[in-house]
TISE-500133 format. One line per field, with one value per residue: x, z negated, y negated of N, C-alpha, C, O in turn; residue number from 1. Coordinates in steps of 0.05 Angstrom, whole numbers. Atoms other than C-alpha are relative to their C-alpha. Layout:
n_X (X;...)
n_Z (Z;...)
n_Y (Y;...)
ca_X (X;...)
ca_Z (Z;...)
ca_Y (Y;...)
c_X (X;...)
c_Z (Z;...)
c_Y (Y;...)
o_X (X;...)
o_Z (Z;...)
o_Y (Y;...)
num (NUM;...)
This chain:
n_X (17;-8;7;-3;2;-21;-18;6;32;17;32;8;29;25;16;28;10;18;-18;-6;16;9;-19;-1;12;-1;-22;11;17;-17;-16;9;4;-23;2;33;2;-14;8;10;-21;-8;25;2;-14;6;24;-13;-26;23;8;-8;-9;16;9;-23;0;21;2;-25;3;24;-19;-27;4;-24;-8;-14;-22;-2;4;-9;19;8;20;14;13;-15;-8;-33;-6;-15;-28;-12;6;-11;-26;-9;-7;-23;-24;-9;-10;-25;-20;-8;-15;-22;-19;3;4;-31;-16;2;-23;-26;2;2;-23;-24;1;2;-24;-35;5;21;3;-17;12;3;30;26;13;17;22;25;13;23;18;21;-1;18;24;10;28;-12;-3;-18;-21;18;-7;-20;-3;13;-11;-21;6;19;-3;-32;2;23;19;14;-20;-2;-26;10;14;-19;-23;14;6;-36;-13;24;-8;-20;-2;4;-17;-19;-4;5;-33;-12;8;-7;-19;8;6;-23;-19;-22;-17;-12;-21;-29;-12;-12;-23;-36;-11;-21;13;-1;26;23;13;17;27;26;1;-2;31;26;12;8;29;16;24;9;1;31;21;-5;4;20;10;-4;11;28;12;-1;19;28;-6;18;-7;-32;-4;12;-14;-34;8;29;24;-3;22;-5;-15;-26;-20;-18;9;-19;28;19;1;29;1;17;5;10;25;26;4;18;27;19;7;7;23;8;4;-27;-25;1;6;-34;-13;6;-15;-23;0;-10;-34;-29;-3;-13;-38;-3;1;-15;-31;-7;6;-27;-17;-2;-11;-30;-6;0;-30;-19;-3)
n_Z (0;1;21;-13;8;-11;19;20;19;23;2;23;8;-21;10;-10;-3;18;18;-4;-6;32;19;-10;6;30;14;-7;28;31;7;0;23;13;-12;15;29;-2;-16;16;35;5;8;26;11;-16;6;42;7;-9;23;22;-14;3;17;15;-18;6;32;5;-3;12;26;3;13;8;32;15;-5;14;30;21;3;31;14;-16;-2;1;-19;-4;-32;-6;-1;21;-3;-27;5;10;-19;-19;14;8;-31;-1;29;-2;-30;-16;17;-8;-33;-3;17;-3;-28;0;1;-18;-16;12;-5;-27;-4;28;16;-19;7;28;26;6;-11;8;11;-1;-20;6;27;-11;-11;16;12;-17;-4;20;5;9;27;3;-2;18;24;7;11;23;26;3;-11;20;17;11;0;26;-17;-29;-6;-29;-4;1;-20;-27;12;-21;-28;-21;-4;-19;-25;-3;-9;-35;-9;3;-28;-28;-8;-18;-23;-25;3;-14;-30;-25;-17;7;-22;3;26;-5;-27;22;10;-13;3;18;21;27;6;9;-25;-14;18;-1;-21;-25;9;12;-17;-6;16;13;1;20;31;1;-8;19;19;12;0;24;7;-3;23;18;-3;6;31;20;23;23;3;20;24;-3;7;13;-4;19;-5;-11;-16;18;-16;19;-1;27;14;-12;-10;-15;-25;-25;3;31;-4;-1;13;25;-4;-12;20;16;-14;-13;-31;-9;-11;-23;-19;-4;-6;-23;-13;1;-23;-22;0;3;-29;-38;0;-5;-35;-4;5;-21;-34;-11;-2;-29;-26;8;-11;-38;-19;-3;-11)
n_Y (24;28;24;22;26;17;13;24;-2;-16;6;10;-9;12;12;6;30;11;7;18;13;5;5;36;6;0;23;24;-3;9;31;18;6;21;31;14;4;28;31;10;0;28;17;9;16;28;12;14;26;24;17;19;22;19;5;11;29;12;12;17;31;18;-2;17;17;12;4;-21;4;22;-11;-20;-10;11;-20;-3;30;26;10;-16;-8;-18;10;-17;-23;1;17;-24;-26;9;-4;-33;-12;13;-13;-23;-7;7;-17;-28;-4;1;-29;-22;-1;-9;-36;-20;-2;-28;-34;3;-4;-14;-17;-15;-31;-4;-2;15;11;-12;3;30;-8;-2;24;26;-8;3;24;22;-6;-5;16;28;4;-9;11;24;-13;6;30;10;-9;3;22;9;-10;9;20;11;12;3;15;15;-20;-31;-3;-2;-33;-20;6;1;-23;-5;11;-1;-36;1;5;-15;-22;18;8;-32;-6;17;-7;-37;-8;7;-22;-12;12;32;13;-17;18;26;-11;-8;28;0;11;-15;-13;20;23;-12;-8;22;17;-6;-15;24;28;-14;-12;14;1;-28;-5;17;0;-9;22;5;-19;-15;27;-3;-20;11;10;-11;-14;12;-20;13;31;-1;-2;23;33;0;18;21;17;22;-6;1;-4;-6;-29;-10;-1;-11;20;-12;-9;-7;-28;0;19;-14;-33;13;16;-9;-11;0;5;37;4;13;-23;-21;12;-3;-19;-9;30;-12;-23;8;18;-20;-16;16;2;-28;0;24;-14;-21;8;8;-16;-15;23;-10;-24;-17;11;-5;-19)
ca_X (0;24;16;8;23;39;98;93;21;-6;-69;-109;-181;-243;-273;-351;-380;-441;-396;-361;-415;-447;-386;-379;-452;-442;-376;-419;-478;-425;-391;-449;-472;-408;-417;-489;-468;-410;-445;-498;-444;-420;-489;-500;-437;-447;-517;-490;-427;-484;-526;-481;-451;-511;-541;-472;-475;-542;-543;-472;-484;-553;-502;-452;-453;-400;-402;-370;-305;-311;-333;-311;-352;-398;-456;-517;-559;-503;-495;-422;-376;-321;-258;-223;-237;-210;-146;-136;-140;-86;-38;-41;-40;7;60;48;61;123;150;124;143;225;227;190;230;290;266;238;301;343;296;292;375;419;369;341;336;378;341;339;298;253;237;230;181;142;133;114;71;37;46;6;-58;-61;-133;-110;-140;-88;-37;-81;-74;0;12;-32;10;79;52;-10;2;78;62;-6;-54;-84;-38;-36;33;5;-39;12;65;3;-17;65;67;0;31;103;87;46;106;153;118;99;177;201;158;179;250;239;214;282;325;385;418;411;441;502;507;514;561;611;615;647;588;588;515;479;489;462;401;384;405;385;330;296;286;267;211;186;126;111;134;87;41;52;52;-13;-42;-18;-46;-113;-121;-100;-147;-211;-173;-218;-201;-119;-138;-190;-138;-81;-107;-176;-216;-223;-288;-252;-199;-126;-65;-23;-2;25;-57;-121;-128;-200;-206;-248;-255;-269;-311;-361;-350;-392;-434;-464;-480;-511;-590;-582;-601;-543;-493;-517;-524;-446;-426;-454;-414;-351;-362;-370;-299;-261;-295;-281;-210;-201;-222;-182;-118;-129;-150;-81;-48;-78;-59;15;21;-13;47;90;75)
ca_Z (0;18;-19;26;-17;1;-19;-81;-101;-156;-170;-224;-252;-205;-227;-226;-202;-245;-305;-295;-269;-344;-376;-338;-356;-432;-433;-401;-455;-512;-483;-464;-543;-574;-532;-562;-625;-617;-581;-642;-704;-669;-658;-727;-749;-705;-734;-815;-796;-756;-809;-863;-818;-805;-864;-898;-834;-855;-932;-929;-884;-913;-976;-953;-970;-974;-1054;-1043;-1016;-1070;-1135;-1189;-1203;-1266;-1308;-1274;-1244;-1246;-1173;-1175;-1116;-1108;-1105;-1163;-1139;-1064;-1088;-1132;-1083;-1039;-1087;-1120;-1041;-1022;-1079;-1075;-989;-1002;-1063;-1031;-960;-961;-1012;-966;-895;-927;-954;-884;-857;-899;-881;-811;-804;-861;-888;-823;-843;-908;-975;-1005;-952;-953;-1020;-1015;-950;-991;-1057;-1005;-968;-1033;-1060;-1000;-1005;-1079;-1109;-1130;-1195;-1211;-1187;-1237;-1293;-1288;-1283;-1344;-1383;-1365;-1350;-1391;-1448;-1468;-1452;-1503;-1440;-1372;-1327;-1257;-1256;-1269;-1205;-1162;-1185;-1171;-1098;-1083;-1103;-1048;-1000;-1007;-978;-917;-901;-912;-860;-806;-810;-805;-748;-706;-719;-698;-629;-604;-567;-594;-537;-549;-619;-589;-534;-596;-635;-574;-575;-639;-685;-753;-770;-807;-752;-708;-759;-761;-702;-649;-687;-729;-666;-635;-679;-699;-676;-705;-771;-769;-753;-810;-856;-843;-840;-913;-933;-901;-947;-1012;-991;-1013;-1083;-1139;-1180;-1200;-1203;-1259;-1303;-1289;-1277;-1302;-1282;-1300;-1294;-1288;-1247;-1270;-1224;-1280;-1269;-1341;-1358;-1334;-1264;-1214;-1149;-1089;-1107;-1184;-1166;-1131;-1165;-1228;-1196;-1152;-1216;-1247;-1251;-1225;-1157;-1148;-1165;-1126;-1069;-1079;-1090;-1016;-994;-1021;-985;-918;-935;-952;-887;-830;-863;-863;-785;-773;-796;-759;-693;-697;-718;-658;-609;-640;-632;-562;-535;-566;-533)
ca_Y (0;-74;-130;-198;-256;-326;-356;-396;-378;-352;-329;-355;-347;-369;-428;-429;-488;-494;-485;-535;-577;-565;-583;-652;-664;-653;-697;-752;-740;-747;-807;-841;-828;-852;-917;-929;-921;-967;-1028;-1011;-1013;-1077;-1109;-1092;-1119;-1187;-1197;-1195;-1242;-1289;-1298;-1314;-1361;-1387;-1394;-1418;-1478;-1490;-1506;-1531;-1592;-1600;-1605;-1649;-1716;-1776;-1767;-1696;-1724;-1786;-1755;-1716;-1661;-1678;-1653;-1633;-1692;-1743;-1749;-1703;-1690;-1640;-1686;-1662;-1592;-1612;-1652;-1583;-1530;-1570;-1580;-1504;-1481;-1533;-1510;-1440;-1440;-1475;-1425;-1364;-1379;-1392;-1320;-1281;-1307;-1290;-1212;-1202;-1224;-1178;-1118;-1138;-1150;-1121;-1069;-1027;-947;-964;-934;-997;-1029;-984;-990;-1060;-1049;-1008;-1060;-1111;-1062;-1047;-1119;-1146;-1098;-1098;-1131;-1210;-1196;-1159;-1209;-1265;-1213;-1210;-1284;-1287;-1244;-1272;-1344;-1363;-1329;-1349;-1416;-1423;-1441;-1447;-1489;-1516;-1476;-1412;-1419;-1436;-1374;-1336;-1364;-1355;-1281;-1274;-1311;-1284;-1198;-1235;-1275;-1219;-1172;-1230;-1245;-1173;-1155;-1222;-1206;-1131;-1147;-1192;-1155;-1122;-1152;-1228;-1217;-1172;-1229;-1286;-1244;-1228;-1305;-1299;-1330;-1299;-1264;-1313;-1372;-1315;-1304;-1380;-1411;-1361;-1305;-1355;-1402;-1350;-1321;-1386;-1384;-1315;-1333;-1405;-1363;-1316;-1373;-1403;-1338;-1327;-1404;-1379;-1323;-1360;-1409;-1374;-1342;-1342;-1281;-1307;-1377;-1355;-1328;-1386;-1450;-1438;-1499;-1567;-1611;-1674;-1705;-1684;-1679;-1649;-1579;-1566;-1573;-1531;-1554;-1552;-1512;-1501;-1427;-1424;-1492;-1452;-1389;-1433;-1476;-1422;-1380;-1433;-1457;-1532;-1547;-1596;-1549;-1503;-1551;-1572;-1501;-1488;-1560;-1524;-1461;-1490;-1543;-1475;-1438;-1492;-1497;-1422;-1421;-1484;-1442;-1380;-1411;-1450;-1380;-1349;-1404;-1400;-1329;-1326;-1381;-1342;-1281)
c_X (18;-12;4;-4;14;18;-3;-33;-10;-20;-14;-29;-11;-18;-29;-12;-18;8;5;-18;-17;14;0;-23;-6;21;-18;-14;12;20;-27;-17;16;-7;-27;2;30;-5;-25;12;10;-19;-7;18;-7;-30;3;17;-21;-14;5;14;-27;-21;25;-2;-22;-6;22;-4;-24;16;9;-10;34;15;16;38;8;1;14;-28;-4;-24;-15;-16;19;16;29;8;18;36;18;7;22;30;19;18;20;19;11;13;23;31;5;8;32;18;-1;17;33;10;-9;10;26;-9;-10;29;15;-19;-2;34;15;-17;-12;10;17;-21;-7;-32;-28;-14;-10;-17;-17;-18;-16;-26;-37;-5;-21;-32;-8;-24;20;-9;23;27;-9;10;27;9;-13;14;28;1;-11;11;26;-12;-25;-25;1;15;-9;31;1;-14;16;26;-27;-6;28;-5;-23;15;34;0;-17;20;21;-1;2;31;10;-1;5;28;8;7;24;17;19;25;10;19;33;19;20;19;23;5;17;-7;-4;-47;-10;-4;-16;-30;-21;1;-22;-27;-23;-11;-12;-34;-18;-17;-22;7;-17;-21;-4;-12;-29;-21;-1;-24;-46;-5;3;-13;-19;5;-15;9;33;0;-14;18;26;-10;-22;-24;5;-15;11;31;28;14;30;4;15;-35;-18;-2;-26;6;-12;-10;-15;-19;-24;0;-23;-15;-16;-23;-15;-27;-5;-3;29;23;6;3;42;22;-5;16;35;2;-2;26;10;-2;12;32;13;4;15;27;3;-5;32;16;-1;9;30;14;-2;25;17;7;1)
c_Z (0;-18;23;-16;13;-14;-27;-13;-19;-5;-22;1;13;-21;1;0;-15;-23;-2;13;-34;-23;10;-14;-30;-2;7;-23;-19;2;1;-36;-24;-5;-14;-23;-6;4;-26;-27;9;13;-31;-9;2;-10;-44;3;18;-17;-23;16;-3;-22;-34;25;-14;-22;-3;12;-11;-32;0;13;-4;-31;-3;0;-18;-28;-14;3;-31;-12;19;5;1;22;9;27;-19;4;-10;7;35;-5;-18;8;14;-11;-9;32;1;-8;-1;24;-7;-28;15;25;-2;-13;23;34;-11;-3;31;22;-7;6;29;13;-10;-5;17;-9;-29;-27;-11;16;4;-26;0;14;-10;-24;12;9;-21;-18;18;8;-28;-7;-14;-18;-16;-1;-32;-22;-6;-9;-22;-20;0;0;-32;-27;-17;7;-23;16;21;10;40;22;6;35;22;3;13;22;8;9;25;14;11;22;33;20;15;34;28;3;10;28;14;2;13;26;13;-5;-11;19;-3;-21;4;26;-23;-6;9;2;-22;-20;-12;7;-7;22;26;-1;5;19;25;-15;-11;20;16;-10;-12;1;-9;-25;-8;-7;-23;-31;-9;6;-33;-20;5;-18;-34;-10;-22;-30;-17;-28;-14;-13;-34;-32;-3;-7;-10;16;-8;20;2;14;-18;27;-19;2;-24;-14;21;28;24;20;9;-15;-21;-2;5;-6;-35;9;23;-29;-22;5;5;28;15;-3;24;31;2;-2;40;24;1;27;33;5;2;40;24;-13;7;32;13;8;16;29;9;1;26;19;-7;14;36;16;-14;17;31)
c_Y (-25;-15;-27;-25;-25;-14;-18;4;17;-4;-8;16;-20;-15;0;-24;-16;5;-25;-29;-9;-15;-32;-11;0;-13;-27;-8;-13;-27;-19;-14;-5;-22;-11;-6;-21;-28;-6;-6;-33;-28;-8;-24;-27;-10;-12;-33;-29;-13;-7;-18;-22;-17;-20;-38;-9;-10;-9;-27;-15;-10;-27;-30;-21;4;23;-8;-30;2;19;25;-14;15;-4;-14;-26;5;15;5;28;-11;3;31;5;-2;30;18;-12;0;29;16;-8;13;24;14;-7;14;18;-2;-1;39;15;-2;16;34;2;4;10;16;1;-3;10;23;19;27;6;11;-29;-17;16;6;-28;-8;10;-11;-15;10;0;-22;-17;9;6;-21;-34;-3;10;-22;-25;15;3;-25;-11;8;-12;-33;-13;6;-6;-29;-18;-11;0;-21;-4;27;25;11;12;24;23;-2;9;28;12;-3;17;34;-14;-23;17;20;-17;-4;24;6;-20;3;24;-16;-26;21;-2;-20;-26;5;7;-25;-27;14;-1;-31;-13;-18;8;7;-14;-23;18;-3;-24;-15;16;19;-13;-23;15;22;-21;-4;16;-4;-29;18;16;-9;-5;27;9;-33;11;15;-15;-13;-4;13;-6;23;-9;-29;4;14;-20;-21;-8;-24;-26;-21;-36;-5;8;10;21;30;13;4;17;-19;10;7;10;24;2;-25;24;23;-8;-2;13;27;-18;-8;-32;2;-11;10;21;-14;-10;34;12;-17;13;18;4;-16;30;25;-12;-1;24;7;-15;22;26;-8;-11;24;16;-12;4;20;-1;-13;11;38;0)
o_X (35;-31;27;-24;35;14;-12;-43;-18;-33;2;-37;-2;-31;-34;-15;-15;-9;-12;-6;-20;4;-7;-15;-27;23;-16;-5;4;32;-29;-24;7;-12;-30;-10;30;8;-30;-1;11;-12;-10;10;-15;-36;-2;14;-17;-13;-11;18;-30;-33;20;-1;-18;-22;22;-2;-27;1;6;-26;55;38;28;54;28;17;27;-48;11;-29;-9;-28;7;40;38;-7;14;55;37;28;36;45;43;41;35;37;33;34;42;47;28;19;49;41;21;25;38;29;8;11;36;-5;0;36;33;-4;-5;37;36;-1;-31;34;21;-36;-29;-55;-51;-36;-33;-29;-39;-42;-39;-47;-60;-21;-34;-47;-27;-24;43;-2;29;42;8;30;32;16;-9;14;37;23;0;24;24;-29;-25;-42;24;20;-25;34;14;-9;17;37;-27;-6;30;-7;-17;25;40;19;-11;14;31;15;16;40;17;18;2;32;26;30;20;21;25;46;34;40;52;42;43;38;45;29;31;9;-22;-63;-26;-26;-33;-46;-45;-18;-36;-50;-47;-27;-30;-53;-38;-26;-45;-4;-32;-36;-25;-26;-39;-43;-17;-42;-66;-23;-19;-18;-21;-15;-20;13;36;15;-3;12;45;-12;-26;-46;24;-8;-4;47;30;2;50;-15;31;-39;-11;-1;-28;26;-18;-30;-39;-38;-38;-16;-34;-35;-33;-46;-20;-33;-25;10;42;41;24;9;59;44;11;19;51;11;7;38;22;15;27;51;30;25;20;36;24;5;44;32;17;20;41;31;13;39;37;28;4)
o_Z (-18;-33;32;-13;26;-36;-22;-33;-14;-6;-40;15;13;-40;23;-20;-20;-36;-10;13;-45;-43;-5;-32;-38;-25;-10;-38;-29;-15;-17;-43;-46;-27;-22;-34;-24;-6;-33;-47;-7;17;-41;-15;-18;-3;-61;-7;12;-22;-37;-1;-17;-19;-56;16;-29;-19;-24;-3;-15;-48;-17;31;-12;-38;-25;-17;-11;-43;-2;16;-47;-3;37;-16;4;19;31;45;-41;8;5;-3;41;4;-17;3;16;-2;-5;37;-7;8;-4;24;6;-32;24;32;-1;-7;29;48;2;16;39;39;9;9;38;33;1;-3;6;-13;-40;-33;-2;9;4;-24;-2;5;-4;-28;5;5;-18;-36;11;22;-31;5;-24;-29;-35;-20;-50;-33;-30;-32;-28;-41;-23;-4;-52;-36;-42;-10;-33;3;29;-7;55;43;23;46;36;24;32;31;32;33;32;23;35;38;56;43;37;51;47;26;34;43;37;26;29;34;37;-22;-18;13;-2;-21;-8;35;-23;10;-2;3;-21;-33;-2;23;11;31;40;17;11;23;38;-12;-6;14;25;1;-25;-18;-15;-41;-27;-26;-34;-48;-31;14;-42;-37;-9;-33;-46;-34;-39;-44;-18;-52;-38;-29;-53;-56;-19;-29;-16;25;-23;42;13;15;-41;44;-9;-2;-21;-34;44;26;29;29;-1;-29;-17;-18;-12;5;-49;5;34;-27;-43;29;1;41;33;13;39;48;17;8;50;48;20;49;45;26;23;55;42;2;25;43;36;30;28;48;30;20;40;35;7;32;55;33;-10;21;43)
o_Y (-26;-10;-28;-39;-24;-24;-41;-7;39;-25;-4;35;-43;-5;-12;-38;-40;-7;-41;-51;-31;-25;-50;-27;-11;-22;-45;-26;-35;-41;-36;-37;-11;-33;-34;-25;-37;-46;-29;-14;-51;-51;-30;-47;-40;-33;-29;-54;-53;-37;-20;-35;-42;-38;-31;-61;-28;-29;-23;-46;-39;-21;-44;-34;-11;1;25;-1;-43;-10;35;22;-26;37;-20;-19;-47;9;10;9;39;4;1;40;24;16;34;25;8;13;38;28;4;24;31;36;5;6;24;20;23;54;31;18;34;49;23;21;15;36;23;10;16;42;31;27;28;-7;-35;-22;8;18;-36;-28;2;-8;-21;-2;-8;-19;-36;-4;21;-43;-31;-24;-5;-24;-30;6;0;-30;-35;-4;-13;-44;-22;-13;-6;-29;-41;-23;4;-39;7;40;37;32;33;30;39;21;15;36;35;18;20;38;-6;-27;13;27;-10;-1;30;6;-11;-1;26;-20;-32;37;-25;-32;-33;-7;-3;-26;-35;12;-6;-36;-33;-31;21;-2;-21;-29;6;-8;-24;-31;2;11;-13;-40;2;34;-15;-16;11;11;-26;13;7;1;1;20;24;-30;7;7;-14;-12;-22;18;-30;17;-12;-40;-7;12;-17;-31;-32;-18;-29;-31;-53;13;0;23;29;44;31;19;18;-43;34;-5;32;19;4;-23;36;38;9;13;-1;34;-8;-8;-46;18;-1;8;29;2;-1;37;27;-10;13;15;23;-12;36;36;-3;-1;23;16;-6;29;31;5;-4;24;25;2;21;18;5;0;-2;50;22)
num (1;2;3;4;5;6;7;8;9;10;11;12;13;14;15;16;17;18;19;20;21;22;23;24;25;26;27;28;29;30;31;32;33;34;35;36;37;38;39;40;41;42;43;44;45;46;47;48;49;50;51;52;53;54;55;56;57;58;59;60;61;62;63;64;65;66;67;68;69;70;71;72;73;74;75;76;77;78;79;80;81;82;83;84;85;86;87;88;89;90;91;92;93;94;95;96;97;98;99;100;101;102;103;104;105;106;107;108;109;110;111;112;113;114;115;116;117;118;119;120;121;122;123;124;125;126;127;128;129;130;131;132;133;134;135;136;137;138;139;140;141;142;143;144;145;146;147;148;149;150;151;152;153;154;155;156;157;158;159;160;161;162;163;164;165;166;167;168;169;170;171;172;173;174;175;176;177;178;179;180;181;182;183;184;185;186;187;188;189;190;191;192;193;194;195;196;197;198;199;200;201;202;203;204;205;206;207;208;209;210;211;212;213;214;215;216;217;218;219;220;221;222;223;224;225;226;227;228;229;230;231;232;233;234;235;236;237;238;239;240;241;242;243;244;245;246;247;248;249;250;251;252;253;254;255;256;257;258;259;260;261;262;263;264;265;266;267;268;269;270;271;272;273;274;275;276;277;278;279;280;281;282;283;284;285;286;287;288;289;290;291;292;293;294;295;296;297)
């Protein structure tokens, strides 16, 4: 008996058409019922973040008022703004961008140049990792125990030590990762020129990533922002104006974290004035971080 094969072929198993015909028509089925339930998870979603939007636009400007950007806050019925409360949050922010933000350029720039696959940096990658998704009461409760507490009181100081250590792990990574993605090449190009490592670092990587580590920045400012849980064990509060950060001092956050809890109209009506100031600032800051980023990509 012969055997007539052709070169190169091998035989396989006979596909059946309506098999395979079934099988197409059950992957279709299951994608097209994925997709439904995707376009409905982000309908849903898009109808929650709509109406607190809208309902935050809507009782905030019916809110807002020249007296919020003029007044103190004050007892209930006596006409109160939020200016005290405004002048607060900027300074604690302020103060705690510009502690946090120099510590956590430099750690990402040691785990991003000196410390890549070393032990070391990898523990210190994973403190920040878990330093930058830990709850911010937590961070409040520390600064209460090493802060508040040795000191005999609620402080301005306190705040801002807590807003740094927030701000300092989303510095750390936004720096790393812009550092990461230049090329091996430019830095080997500087070098053979016979520029020591650090003028490398700040002349040529840091001008280089600056728009990724901006962006970093007010990315870390946006989140701090809105803090209400560290502020409440640091700087506590404070119903009239004070600039002093050695004393209790007022802010945006812990403002309307009261005066939405309490039963006055007018608080409630300035806690809703706050909460639109801290949202359009919030959006403000990421709109610039995304514009940043996108020219720098």
């Amino acid at each position: 008996m012969s055997l007539s094969l052709t070169a190169g072929a091998v035989p396989g198993p006979r596909k059946d058409p309506s098999v395979a015909a079934a099988l197409g028509r059950r992957r279709k089925r299951v994608n097209l019922i994925v997709k439904v339930l995707c376009v409905a998870a982000t309908l849903i979603g898009l109808a929650f973040l709509a109406s607190i939007l809208v309902t935050l636009t809507y009782r905030g400007f019916e809110a807002m008022s020249l007296r919020v950007f003029t007044h103190v806050t004050a007892a209930p019925g006596s006409d109160g703004g939020l200016l005290n409360a405004i002048v607060g949050s900027l300074i604690q922010a302020t103060l705690g961008t510009m502690i946090g933000t120099p510590i956590g350029m430099l750690v990402g720039t040691y785990l991003a140049e000196y410390a890549r696959g070393s032990k070391l940096g990898n523990l210190v990658r994973f403190v920040s990792d878990i330093l930058l998704s830990a709850p911010s009461i937590l961070i409040g409760l520390f600064v209460y125990t090493i802060i508040v507490l040795p000191m005999g009181g609620f402080s301005g100081w306190a705040g801002v030590v807590a807003l740094a250590i927030i701000v300092i792990p989303v510095v750390v990574r936004t720096t790393e990762d812009m550092l990461t993605l230049i090329p091996n090449t430019l830095r080997e190009a500087v070098m053979g020129l016979g520029a020591p490592k650090w003028k490398m670092i700040v002349f040529v990587c840091w001008k280089s990533a600056r728009a990724g580590i901006i962006t970093g920045v007010l990315l870390a400012v946006a989140r701090v922002a809105g803090e209400t849980a560290p502020l409440l064990f640091t700087s506590l509060g404070n119903n009239t104006w004070s600039t002093d950060l050695m004393k209790p001092m007022s802010s945006l956050p812990v403002t309307i974290y009261a005066f939405a809890a309490s039963p006055f109209e007018d608080w409630i009506a300035l806690a809703w004035a706050g909460a639109l100031l801290i949202t359009l600032g919030v959006l403000g800051l990421n709109i610039l971080a995304r514009t940043l980023l996108r020219n720098r990509t």
